[in-house]
N, C-alpha and C positions, 0 to 999 in steps of 0.2 A: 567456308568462312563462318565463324561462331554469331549467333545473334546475339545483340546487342537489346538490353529492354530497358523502357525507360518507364518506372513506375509512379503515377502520380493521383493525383486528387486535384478537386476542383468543385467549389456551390454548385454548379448544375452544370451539366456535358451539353456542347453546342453540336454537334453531329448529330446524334438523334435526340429523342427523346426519355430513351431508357438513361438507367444509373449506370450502367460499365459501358465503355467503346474501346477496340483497338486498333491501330491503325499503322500501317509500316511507312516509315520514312523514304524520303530518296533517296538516304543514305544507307536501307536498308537496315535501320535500327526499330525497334517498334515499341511503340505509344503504347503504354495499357493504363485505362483513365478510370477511376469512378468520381461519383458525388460525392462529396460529403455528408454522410447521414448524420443524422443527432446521434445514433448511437456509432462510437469508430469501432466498433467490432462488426456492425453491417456493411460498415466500408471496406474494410480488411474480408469479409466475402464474399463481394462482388468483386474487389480485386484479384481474390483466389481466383473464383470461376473465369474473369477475364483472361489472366495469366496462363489458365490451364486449357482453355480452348484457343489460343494463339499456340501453344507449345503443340494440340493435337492436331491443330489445322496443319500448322508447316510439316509436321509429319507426315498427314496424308499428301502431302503437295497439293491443298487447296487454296491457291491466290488468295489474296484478300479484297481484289475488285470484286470476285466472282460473288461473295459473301456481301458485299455493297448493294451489288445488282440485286443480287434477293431479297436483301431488305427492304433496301426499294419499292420493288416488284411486291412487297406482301405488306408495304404501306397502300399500293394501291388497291391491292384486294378488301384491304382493311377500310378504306373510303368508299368502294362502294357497298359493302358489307358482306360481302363475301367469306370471311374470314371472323373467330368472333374477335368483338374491341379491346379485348383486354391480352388477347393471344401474344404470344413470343415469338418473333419471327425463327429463331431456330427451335423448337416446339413441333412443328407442321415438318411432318416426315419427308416433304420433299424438298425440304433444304437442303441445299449441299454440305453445308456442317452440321445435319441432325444428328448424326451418331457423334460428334465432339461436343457439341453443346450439350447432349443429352448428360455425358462422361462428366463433363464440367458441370453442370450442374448434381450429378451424384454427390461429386466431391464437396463441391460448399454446402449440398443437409448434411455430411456425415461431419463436417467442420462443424457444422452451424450448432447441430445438435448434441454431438462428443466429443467435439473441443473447446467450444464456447457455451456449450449448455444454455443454447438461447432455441427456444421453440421455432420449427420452422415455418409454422403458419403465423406465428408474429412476427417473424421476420419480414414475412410476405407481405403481409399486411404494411410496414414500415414503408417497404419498398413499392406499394401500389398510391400507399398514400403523397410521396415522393415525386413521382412520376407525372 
């Protein structure tokens, strides 16, 4: 059966505390959420990236509890400092979707930077200030 996505925005995401979240329904339709940045070209690529590591995840048959669990799991690392504070939970090579998120995040610098001609390190910067 085809996935259904339901793309949105939102002042600031209640599941965590990053700017993109996804999340599949009961209905098996799935969420794909950013903040709204001051600039909407930063929204539009963290929705990229959202979009495109949902699209690799269900390709590799990775659940999306199992990606909850690790988040989780590297919040806790991350309180008791285990991990550094500013880290990405898919960043840390034993993520189960390191190699998607890693892919998803290729694609929104090459967006960022040769579609939108906006600096990746300013972007970052937007996005840490955000957060």
């Amino acid at each position: 059966m085809p996935a259904h996505y339901i793309v949105s925005t939102a002042p600031r995401l209640l599941r965590n505390n990053g700017v993109g979240d996804y999340y599949e329904s009961a209905d098996g339709s799935w969420n794909i959420l950013a903040s709204e940045m001051k600039n909407p070209r930063h929204t539009d690529l963290i929705l990229t990236h959202e979009f495109i590591e949902v699209l690799l995840i269900r390709a590799a048959g990775i659940p999306e509890p199992v990606i909850d669990a690790w988040d989780a799991y590297f919040e806790v690392l991350r309180k008791y400092g285990l991990v550094d504070k500013d880290a990405e939970p898919g960043d840390d090579p034993r993520a189960p979707y390191y190699k998607q998120h890693q892919m998803a995040t290729k694609i929104e610098k090459l967006m960022c930077e040769e579609g939108f001609e906006i600096d990746w390190d300013d972007y970052g910067d937007a996005v840490d200030e955000f957060e």
